[in-house]
Every structure is written in structure tokens, then in C-alpha cells.
C-alpha positions, 0 to 999 in steps of 0.5 A: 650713752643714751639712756633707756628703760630696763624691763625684767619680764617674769614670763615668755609672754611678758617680754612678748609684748614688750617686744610687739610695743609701736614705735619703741625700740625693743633690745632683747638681753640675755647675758648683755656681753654683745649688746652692752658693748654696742649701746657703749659703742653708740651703736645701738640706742634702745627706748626699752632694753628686756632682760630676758634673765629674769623669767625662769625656766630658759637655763636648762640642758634636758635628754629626752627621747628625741634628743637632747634640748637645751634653753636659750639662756643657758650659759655657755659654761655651763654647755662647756661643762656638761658631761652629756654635751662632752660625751655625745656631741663632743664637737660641741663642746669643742666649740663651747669652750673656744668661746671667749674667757671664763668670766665671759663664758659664765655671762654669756649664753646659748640663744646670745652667742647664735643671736649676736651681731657682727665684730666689723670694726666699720660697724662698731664705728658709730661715726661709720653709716656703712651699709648695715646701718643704713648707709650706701656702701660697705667700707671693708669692701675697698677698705681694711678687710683682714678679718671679713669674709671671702664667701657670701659678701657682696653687699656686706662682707660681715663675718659671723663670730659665734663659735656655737653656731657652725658646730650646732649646724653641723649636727642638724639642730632646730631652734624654737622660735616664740612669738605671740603668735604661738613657736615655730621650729625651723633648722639652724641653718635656716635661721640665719640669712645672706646679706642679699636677704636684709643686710640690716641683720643677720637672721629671720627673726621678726621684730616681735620674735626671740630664740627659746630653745635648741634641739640636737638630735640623739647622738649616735654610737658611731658619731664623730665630731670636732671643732677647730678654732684658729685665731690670732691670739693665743688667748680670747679672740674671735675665728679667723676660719673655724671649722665644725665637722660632724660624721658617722662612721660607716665601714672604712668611710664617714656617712651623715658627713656635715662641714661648717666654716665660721669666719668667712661669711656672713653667716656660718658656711656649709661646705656640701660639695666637700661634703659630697666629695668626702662622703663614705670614702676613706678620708686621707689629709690628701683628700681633704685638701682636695675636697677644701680647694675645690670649694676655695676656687670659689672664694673671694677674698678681699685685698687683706684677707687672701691667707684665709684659703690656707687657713680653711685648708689647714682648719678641716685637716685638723678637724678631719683628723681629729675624727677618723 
């Protein structure tokens, strides 16, 4: 391991600067549950690490008029725990508690989970310059694929591991972005991008850039929402498919009706032709089936990864009728 200087910043602007410093390279800590592991992997060699735990005030979960707010250095349990989180958007909490272990959970947080980088074992291969670090080609692509994506590969079949980021997607949040040029506030699903994009990273953020806040809107009455999570292991494990499904009742059908994938993509996977097709109709598992594999003809599974068509099937049954 490399060795590095920690900084543990007493303020947003602080750690700002730190991030703006030339020819340094800059790692953001929050919980260190992602990022300790790849310094170990030597796959990250940071100069400066910022512990970001150390400013206060980022750890909070606040209803307000224009719904609920929630800082970037919450801990996941202590989303997992909230009975706001657990009454009004019970697909989050779903999803929150499907997050790794307990001991994890009390670790790792909010802005972390959304920020984390991908498990490709030819990624976390030090040894390995794949595509996403720099190299020539992607290793999944003609190598082993069990785990990697079946929609938006191409350059990089990453899958995007986080369990809250397809649930928060599925309910329109909108995250603060600081840097020293003041915050910005953009969509969650706008926040993450394709590896066509920059295949070196998952998401928009610039290098002087870090994620403050995320903001649901308030929850309706007649909302609806679940989180299914199918993995390998009974246990802690990451998704093979996971899906977040969001909707408001209306008369004998769903309005408002968002789909999310975790676990086949680089990035959480919006299903809006399903959306469409499902939308304000009397949802059967018929249906549902349907609506899935008119959006899986389009899938592109590897030579080891085939079996997830069956599961993104088998995950929005689940989550459909765990909503109607």
C-alpha cells in the first residue's frame, strides 16, 4: 500500500480546496467501506485521502415542505432505521436494508453507496489495466462475465453495485452537488453516466466536485413502492438483478409508474417502455412478464451472464406484486 496524507477537513470549504490542489491526487472518504478496500487492492494510490466525517452537520434525514432531505454522510442504518423513510417511501427502506451487513450498514453512508465504484473482479485486479484504468479493452467482454452487464456495455460491461441508487431513481430525487463554485442540483438519474461517456468513471462529478444532499419529493397517499434484491447468497452479497419499482394508485391501475434495474448495467437501468406499457392498467403478473421481455429483446448478455433475462423477469414480478 502506498502511503498517503489523511486530511480531516472542519468544513464543506475546507475539503473544497483540498480537492482543487494541482497535481495531488485527491480521494473523497466518507465511510472508507469502498475506498479502503481498493487502496488495499492497490488499485487506488491517493497523495491525500479527505475524510469528509470529520465536518459536521452532512448526517441528518429532515421533512420539510418540499419533501424530505437527507446529507450525504448519513449512515445507511440509520436510513435503514428511519420510521419516516420506513412510512413514506417504504421502497427505500427496502432498499437501504438490503445493503451489505450491519456492521457495514453502521459504516457506510448515503453520498458513499451512490458514489462507490464498480466490483469487476478485472477491475479490482491491480495487475489487470482494463479499459476503466486505462488499458485497451474490456476483459469481461470475452473473458469471465457471470456478474457483468447485459444492457449499456460495449466499452465497459461494469455493473453498478449500489442498492440505494435505483430505488432513489425510482422516486425522482435530485442531488446537491458542492463545489467552489457554489451547488448545483440535478436529477439522480442525470448524475450517473454510460461508459461511452468516460469510461474511467461512473458519474459527472468533476474532480473538484462532492455529493452534499439528496432530496425526495413528498410522498403521496396513494404512493406505492418496493425493492427486490436477488443475489447469490443468502447473506451479504451484491445484486445480481435488483429492481425498484415506484407508482401511485390511480382507480384500478398505477400513474407516476417508475422502473429501475440494479445489476445489469453501468449504471442504474430505467425501464421507460415498461413503464409506458404498465402504466394506468390493471397490472397482472401476465402483464408484467410482457412488459419485462419486451424491454429484455433488447439485452445483450455475455457468454456467462445469459440467466439474468430470467431473473429481471422474476425480480419485477416480485416487486409488482408487492405493490398492487
Amino acid at each position: 500500500m502506498k502511503s498517503f496524507n489523511l486530511a480531516e477537513p472542519k468544513t464543506i470549504e475546507q475539503a473544497l480546496a483540498l480537492l482543487s490542489k494541482a497535481g495531488e491526487k485527491v480521494f473523497l472518504m466518507s465511510g472508507g467501506t469502498d475506498l479502503i478496500t481498493e487502496i488495499k487492492e492497490g488499485v487506488a494510490e491517493p497523495d491525500i485521502v479527505i475524510d469528509l466525517k470529520t465536518i459536521p452537520g452532512l448526517s441528518y434525514i429532515r421533512k420539510e415542505k418540499d419533501g424530505v432531505r437527507i446529507g450525504g454522510l448519513t449512515t445507511v442504518a440509520d436510513l435503514a432505521r428511519d420510521p419516516l423513510i420506513r412510512q413514506e417511501y417504504p421502497g427505500l427502506h427496502q432498499a437501504a436494508h438490503a445493503v451489505a451487513t450491519p456492521q457495514i450498514r453502521n459504516v457506510g453512508t448515503v453520498g458513499g453507496n451512490l458514489c462507490q465504484r464498480p466490483r469487476c473482479w478485472y477491475y479490482r485486479d491491480a495487475q489487470v489495466i482494463c479499459r476503466k484504468k486505462g488499458g485497451s479493452q474490456c476483459f469481461a467482454f470475452k473473458g469471465r462475465n457471470k456478474y457483468h452487464a447485459i444492457f449499456g456495455g460495449g466499452m465497459c460491461y461494469i455493473v453498478y453495485p449500489s442498492d440505494l441508487a435505483p430505488a432513489l431513481i425510482s422516486f425522482d430525487v435530485q442531488v446537491v452537488i458542492s463545489s467552489p463554485r457554489g451547488e448545483k442540483t440535478l436529477p439522480l438519474a442525470d448524475f450517473y453516466a454510460l461508459p461511452s461517456k468516460n469510461v474511467r468513471k461512473e458519474n459527472i462529478l468533476g474532480p473538484d466536485e462532492l455529493l452534499r444532499e439528496v432530496k425526495i419529493p413528498p410522498a403521496k397517499k396513494e404512493d406505492k413502492s418496493a425493492y427486490i434484491k436477488l443475489k447469490e447468497r443468502g447473506a451479504w452479497d451484491f445484486a445480481l438483478v435488483s429492481a425498484a419499482v415506484k407508482g401511485t394508485h390511480a382507480g384500478a391501475g398505477l400513474a407516476d409508474l417508475r422502473i429501475v434495474l440494479g445489476g445489469v448495467a453501468p449504471i442504474p437501468w430505467r425501464l421507460e417502455r415498461a413503464e409506458q406499457t404498465l402504466s394506468k392498467k390493471k397490472v397482472s403478473e401476465a402483464l408484467v412478464r410482457d412488459a419485462a421481455r419486451a424491454e429484455l429483446a433488447g439485452a445483450k448478455p455475455l457468454a456467462e451472464n445469459g440467466y439474468k433475462k430470467q431473473l429481471v423477469e422474476a425480480a419485477l414480478v416480485r416487486a409488482f406484486a408487492a405493490i398492487i
